[in-house]
Structure formats: structure tokens, C-alpha cells
C-alpha positions in Angstrom: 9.2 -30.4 22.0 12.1 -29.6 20.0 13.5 -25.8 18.8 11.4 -25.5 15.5 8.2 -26.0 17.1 8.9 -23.8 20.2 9.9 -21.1 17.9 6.8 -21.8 16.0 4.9 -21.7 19.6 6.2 -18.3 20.4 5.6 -17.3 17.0 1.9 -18.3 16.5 1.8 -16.9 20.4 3.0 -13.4 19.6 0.4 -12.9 16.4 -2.4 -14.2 18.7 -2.0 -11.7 21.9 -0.8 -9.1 19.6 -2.8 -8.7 16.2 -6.4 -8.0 15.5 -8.8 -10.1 13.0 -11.5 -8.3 11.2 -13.1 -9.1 8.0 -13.0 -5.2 7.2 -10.8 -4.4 4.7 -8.4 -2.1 3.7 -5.8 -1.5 0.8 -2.0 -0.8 1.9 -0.4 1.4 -0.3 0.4 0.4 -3.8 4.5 0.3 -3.2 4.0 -2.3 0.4 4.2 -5.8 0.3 0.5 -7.0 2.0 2.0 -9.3 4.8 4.7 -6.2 5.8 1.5 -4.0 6.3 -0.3 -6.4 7.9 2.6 -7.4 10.5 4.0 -3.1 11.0 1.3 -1.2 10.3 -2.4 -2.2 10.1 -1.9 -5.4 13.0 -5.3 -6.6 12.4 -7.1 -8.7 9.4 -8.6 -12.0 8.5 -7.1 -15.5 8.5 -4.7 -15.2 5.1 -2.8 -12.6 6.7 -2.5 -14.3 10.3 -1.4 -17.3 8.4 1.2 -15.7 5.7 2.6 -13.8 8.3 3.1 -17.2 10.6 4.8 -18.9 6.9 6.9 -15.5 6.5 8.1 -15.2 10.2 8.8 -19.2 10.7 11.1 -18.8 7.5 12.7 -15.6 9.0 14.3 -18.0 11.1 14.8 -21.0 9.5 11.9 -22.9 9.9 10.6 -24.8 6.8 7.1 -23.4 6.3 4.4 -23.5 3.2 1.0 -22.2 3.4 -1.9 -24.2 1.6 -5.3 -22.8 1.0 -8.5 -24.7 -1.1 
């Protein structure tokens, strides 16, 4: 396994054993980007947010990352 996809492991590992998903939601305040409430605030919501956050983070550290939905 090389370095991207262990960092990618640990990654996908840390939202899984640390986040919450729920279908329920609830609007961050006008002035916060969705995915920073999501990852330092709420730490729970459905699937677009687990998987934005995983794009966002993987990129943080330089891993090439694109999210496709449809």
C-alpha cells in the first residue's frame, strides 16, 4: 500500500470512528463554509458531508481527490 492510500485509510478511518450520520438536518450559520461545520462543529450528517469532508481532508495533504455525485 503506498503513502496516498494509507493517508486516505487513516483519513476515511478517523471520519468513521469519529462523526455521526443522520439524515436530520440542520443549517450552519450563514457566514460557515458547510464542510467546516460539518468536520468542527456539528460532527454528524448524511453521506455528502462524510464524502466532501474525505475530498477536502485528502487534498489538505496532497492527495489528488474529486468527488462525483449522479
Amino acid at each position: 500500500m503506498d503513502e496516498d492510500s494509507r493517508s486516505a485509510r487513516l483519513i476515511q478511518d478517523h471520519l468513521r470512528f469519529n462523526y455521526g450520520y443522520t439524515l436530520e438536518q440542520e443549517s450552519q450559520p450563514a457566514d460557515v463554509d458547510p464542510i467546516e461545520y460539518f468536520l468542527f462543529t456539528r460532527k454528524k450528517g448524511h453521506c455528502e458531508y462524510f464524502a466532501s469532508a474525505m475530498v477536502q481532508l485528502c487534498k489538505s495533504v496532497g492527495i489528488n481527490a474529486r468527488m462525483v455525485t449522479g
